[in-house]
C-alpha positions in Angstrom: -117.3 -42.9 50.1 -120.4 -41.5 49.6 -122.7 -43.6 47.5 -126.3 -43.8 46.2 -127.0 -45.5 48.9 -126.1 -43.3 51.6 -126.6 -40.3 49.7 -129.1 -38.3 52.1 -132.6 -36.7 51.3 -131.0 -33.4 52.2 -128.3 -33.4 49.7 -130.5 -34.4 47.1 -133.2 -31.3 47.5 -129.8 -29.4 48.2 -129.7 -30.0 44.2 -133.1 -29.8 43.1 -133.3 -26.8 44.8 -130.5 -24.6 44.5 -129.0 -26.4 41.3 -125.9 -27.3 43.2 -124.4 -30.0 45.9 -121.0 -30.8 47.5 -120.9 -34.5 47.4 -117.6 -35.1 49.6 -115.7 -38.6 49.1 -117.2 -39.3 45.7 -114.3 -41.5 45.2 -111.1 -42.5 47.4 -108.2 -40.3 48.0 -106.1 -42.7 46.8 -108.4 -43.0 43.2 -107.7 -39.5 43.2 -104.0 -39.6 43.5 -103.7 -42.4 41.2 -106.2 -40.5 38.9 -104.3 -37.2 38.9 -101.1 -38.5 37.8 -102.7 -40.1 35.0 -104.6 -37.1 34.1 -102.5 -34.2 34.6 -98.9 -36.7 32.8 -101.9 -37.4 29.8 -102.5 -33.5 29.5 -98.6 -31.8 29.4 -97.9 -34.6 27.2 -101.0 -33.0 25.0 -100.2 -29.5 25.4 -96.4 -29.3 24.5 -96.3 -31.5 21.9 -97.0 -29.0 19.7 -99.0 -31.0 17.8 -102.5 -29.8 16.8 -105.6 -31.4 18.2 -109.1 -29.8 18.1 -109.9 -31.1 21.5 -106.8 -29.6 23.4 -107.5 -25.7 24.1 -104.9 -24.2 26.0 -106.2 -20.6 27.2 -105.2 -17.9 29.5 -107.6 -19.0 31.8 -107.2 -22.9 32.0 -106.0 -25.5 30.2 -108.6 -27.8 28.8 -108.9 -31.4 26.8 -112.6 -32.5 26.0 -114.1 -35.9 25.5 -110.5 -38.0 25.2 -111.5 -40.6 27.5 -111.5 -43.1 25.0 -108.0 -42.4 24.6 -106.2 -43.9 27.7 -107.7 -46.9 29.6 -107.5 -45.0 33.3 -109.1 -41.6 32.1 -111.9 -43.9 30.9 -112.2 -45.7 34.3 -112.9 -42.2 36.0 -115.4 -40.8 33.6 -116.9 -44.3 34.2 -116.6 -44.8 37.2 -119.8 -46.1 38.6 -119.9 -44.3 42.0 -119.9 -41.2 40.2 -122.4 -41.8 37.7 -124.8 -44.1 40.0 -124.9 -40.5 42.0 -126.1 -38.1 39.5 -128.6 -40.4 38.6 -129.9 -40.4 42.0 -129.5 -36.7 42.1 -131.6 -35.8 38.3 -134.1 -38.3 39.6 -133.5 -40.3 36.3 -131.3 -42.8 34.3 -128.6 -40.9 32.5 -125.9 -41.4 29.6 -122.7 -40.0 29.1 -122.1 -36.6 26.8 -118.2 -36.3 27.3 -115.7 -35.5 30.1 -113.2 -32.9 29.8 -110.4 -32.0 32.0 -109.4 -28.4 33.9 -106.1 -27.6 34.4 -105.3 -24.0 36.4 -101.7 -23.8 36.1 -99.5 -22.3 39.0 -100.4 -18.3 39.5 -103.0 -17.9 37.5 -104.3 -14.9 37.9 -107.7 -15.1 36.0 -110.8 -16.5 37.2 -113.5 -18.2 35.4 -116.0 -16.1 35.9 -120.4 -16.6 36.6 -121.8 -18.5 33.1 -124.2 -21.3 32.9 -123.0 -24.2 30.7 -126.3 -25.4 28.9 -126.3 -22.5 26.3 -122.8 -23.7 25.2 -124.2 -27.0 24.4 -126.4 -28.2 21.0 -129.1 -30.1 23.6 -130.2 -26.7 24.9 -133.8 -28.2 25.7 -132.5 -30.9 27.9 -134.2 -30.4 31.3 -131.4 -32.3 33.9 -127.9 -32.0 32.4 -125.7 -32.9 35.0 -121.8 -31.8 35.3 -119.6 -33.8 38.4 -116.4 -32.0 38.7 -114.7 -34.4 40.6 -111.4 -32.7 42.5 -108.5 -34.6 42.1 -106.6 -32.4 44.2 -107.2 -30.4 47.3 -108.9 -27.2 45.6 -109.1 -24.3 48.4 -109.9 -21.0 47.5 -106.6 -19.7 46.6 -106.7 -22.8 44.2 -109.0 -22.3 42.2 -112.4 -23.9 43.8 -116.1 -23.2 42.3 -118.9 -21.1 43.4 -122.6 -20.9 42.7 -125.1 -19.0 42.7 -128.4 -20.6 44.4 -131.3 -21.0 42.4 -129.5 -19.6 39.0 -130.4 -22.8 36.9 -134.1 -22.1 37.3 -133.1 -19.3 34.3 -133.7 -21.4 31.4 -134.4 -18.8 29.2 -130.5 -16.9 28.7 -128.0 -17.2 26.4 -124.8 -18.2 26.0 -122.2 -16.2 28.7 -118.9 -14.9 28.5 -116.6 -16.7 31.1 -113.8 -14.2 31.2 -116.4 -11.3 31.2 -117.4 -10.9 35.1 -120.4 -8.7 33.7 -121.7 -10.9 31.0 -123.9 -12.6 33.8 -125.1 -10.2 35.6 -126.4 -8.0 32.7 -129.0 -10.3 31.5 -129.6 -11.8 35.1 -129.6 -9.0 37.6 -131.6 -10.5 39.7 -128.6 -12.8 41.1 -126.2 -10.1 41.5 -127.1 -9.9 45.4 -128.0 -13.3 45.7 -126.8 -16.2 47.4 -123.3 -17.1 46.3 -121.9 -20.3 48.0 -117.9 -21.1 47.7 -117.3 -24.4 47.4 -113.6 -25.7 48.9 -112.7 -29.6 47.9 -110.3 -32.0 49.4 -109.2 -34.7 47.4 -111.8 -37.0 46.1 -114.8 -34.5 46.5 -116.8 -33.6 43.8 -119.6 -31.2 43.2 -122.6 -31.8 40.9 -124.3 -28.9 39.2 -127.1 -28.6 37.1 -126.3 -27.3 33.3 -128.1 -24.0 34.0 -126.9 -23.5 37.7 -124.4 -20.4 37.0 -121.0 -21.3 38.5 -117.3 -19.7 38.7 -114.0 -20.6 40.0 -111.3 -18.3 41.4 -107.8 -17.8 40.1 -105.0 -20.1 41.2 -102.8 -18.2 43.4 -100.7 -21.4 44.6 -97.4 -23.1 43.5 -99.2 -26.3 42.3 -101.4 -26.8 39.1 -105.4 -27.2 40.0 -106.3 -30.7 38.3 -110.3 -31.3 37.8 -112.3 -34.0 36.1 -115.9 -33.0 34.8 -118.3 -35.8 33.7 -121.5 -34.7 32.0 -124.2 -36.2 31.6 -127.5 -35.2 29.9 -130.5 -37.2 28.7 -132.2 -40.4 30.0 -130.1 -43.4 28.9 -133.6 -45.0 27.8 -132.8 -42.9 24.3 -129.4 -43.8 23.7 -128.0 -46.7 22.5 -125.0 -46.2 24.5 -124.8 -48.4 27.6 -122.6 -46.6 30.5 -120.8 -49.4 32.9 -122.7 -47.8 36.1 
């Protein structure tokens, strides 16, 4: 596993300075595994129910439950877990608290990606200076499943407003400058993770497989110091 302690100077300025980093091993392939069953059993049990529930959205372009991971007791060890959060402290440079987790489900054949948008201008701390998203793959994510690209340098625009994800123009009208920038494409196996910062404009491509892609995304936002909330890492 990679940990804070053998996280390397490189991958931490990889961060800093191009808002991004591919942190492989974040936790065990067998976590994952054990992880995705809970997950992905937790989230069709959600979604055809047929009950309603604010925090289950169910869209063309992925299916998604937010912040239920004080609902069952293994969703909260992975949004807890203190590998994962002991490394994006290390990577902000600061002491962190939890916002809320949400889960990504691309269903078999989807044909839609989620197109460039930074996540900050979504959220009501817009001023927070290192918001942190890990989105931990609990599956292996190649291209044709669904994996996320970034574009370097993008969350050094602090200035833009909200994005629309299924608009592939949305980003690229009020940033032009990024339209022939650096885009990296990140594939995961099992148990990677990638930690972006809250303005570093990301995307993932449609999943063109037989097998539903299953992600975990833990964000965190402001230093701990101000919360009364005490995470377990």
């Amino acid at each position: 596993m990679t940990t804070p302690d053998t996280l390397s100077t490189d991958q931490i300025g990889h961060y800093r300075r191009l808002g991004f980093v591919k942190i492989p091993n974040i936790i065990s392939k067998e976590e994952a595994a054990s992880f995705h069953d809970v997950i992905y059993n937790f989230a069709e049990a959600k979604r055809t129910s047929g009950e309603e529930d604010p925090l289950v959205r169910d869209r063309e372009v992925f299916t998604q439950i937010v912040n239920f991971w004080h609902e069952d007791e293994g969703i909260r060890r992975l949004t807890l877990h203190p590998n994962i959060g002991a490394v994006a402290e290390k990577l902000a440079g600061m002491p962190l608290r939890l916002w809320h987790d949400h889960m990504l489900i691309k269903q078999p054949h989807n044909k839609t990606p989620t197109e460039f948008r930074q996540d900050q201008p979504y959220w009501p701390h817009t001023n927070s200076t290192q918001s942190i998203s890990a989105w931990v793959a609990l599956c292996d994510v190649p291209v044709e499943r669904g994996c996320m690209s970034f574009l370097s340098g993008s969350h050094k625009r602090t200035d833009l407003p909200a994005q629309n994800l299924s608009d592939a123009e949305s980003f690229f009208a009020i940033a032009p400058e990024f339209r022939y920038g650096e885009r990296v494409t990140v594939p995961l196996q099992a148990g990677d993770c990638t930690f972006h910062h809250s303005r570093c404009a990301h995307m993932a491509t449609p999943n063109e497989t037989d097998e539903p892609r299953v992600a975990h995304i833990i964000i965190l936002w402001m230093p701990r110091r101000h919360s009364a909330v005490r995470n377990t890492w």
